[in-house]
PAZAPA-4460 file (N, C-alpha, C; in steps of 0.05 Angstrom, whole numbers, plus 32768, in hexadecimal, padded with zeros to 4 digits):
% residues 104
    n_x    n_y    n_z   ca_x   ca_y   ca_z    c_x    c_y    c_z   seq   type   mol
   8414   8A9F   8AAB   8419   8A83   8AA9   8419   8A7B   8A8B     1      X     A
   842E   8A69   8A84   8433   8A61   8A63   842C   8A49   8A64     2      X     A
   8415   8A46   8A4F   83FA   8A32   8A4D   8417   8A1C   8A42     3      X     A
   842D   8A1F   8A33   843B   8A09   8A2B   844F   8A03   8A43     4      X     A
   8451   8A0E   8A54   8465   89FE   8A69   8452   89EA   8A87     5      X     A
   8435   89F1   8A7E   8426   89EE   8A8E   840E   89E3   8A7F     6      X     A
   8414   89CD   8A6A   8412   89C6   8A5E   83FB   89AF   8A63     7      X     A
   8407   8999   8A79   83FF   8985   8A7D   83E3   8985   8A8F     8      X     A
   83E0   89A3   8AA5   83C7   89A2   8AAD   83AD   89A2   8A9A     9      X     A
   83AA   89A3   8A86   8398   89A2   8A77   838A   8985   8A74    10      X     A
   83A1   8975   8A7A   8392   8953   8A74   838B   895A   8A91    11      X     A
   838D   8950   8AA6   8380   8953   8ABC   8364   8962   8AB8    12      X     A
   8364   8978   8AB8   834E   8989   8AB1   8342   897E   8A9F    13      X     A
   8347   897A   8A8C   8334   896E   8A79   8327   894F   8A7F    14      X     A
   8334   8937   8A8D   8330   8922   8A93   8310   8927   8AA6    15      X     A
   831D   893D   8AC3   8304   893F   8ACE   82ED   8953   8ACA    16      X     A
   82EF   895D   8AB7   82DA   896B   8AA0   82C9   895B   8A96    17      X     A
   82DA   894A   8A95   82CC   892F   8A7E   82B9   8922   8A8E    18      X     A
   82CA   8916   8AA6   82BB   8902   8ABC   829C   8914   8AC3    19      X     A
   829E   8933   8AC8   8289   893C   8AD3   8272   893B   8AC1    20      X     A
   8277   8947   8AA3   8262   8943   8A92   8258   8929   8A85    21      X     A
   8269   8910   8A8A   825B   88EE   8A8F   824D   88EA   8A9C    22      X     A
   8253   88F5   8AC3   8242   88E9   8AD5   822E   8908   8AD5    23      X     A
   822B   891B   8ACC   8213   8931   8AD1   81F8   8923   8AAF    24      X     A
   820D   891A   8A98   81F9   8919   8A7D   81DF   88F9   8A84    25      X     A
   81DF   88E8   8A97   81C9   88D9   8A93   81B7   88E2   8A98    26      X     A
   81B4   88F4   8AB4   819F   88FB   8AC1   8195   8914   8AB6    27      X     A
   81A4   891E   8AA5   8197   8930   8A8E   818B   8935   8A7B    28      X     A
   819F   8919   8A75   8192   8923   8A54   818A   8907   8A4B    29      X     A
   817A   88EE   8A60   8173   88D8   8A5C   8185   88C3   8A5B    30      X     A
   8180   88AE   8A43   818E   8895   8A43   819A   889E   8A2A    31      X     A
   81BD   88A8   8A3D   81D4   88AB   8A1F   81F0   8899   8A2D    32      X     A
   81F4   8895   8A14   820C   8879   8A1B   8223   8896   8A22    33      X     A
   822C   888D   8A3D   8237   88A3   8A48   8255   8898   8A37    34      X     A
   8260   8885   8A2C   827E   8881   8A2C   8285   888C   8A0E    35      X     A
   827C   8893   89F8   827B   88A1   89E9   8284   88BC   89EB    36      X     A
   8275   88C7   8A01   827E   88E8   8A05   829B   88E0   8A20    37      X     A
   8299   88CE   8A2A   82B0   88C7   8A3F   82D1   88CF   8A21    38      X     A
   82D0   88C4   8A15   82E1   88BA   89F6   82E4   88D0   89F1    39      X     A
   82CC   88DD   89E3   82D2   8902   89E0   82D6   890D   89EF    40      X     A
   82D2   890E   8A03   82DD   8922   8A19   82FF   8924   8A18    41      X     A
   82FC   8902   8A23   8324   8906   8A15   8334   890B   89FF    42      X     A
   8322   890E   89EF   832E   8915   89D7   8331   8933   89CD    43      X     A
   831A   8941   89E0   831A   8956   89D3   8331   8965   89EE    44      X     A
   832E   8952   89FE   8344   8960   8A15   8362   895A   8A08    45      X     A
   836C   8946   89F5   8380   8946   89F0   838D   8958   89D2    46      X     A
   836E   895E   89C7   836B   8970   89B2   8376   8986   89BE    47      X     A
   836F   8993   89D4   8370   89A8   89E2   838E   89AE   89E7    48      X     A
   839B   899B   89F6   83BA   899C   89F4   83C6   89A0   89D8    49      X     A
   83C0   899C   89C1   83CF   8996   89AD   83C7   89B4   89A4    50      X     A
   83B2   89BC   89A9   83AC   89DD   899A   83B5   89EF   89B1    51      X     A
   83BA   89EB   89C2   83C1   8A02   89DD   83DE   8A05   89DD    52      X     A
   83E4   89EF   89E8   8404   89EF   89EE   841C   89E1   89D2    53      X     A
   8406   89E1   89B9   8415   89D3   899C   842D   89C3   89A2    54      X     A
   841A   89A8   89B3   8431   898D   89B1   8420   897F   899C    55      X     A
   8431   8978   8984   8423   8968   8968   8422   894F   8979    56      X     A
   8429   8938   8988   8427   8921   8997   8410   891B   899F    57      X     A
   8403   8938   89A8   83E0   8933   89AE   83C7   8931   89A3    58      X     A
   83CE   893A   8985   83C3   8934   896F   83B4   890F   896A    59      X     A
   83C5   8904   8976   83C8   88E4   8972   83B7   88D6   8981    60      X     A
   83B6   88DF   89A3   83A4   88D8   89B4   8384   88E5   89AA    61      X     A
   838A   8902   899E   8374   890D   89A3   8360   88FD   898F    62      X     A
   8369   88F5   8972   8361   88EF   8961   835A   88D2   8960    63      X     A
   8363   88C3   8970   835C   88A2   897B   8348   88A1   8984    64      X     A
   8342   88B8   899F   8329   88B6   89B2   830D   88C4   89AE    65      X     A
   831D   88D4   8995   8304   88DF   898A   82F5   88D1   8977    66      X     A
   8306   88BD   8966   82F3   88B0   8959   82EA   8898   896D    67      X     A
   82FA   8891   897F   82EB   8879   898C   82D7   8883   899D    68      X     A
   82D1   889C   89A4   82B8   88AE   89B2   829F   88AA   8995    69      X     A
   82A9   88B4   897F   8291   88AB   8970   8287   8891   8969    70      X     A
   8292   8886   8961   8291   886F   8962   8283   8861   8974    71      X     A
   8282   8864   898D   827A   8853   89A0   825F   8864   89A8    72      X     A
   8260   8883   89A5   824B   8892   89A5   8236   8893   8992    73      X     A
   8238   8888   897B   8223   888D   896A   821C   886C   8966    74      X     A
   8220   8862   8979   8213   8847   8978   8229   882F   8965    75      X     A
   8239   882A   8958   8247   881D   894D   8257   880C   8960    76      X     A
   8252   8801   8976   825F   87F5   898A   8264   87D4   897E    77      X     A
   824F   87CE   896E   8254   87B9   8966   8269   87AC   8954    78      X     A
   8274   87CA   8946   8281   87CA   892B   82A4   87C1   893C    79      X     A
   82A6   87D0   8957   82BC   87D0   8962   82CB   87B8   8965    80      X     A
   82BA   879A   8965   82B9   8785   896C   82C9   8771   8952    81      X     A
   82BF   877A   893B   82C2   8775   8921   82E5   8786   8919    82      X     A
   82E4   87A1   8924   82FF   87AE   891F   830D   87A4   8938    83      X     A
   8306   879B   894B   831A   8794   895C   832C   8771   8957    84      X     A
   8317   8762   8947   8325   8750   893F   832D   874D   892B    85      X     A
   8327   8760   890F   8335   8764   8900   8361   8776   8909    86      X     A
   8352   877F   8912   8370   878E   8923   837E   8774   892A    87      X     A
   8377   876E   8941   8384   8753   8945   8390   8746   893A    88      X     A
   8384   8741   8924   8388   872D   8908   83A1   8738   88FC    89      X     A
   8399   8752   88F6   83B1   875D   88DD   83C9   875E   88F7    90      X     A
   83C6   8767   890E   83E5   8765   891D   83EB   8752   8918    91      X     A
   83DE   8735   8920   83EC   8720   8924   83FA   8714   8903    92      X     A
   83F5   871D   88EE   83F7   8720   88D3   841A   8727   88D2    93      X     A
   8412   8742   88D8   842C   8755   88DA   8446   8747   88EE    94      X     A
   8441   8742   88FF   8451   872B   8918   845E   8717   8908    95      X     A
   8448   8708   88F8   8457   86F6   88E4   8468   86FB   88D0    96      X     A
   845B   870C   88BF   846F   8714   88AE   8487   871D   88AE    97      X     A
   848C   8733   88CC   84A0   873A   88D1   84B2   8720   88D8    98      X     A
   84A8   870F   88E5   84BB   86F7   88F4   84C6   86ED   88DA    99      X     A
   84B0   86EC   88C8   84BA   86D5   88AD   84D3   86E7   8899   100      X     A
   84D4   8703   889B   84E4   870F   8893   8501   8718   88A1   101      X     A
   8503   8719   88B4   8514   8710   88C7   8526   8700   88C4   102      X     A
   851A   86E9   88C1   8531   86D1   88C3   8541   86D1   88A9   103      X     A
   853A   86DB   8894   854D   86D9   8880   8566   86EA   8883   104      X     A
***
């Protein structure tokens, strides 16, 4: 079997890889913010596609969810709130500018 034509079972696999070591890590290993490792899990599952079957596309997901797995794992949950309305902000920035350049 050719890991690149058979490509896509890996997110599957990896998704419920993920789910099992969320719902097995409280009762283990105490009080850990399970959605952190939920974030890595997918990330490292989409890591996984991009080094197995070398689609560069997966690189993009992998590297999104991995930082938003730290991020939200090492306690910074608050900071997300602050980047999420800064984001906001600069889109709606960009929206304008583009419109105002446009019309000329």
């Amino acid at each position: 079997m050719d890991i690149r034509q058979h490509w896509w079972a890996i997110i599957p696999g990896g998704v419920l890889f993920t789910l099992a070591a969320v719902s097995a890590l409280p009762g283990r290993v105490g009080n850990i913010d399970t959605g952190g490792v939920f974030f890595l899990g997918l990330g490292l599952t989409f890591l996984l596609v991009a080094l197995l079957a070398r689609h560069s596309w997966a690189y993009i997901p992998a590297v999104i969810l991995v930082l938003l797995g730290a991020v939200l794992g090492l306690g910074f949950g608050g900071l997300l709130d602050w980047l999420w309305i800064g984001a906001l902000f600069l889109a709606g920035l960009i929206l304008i500018l583009f419109a105002l350049l446009r019309r000329r």
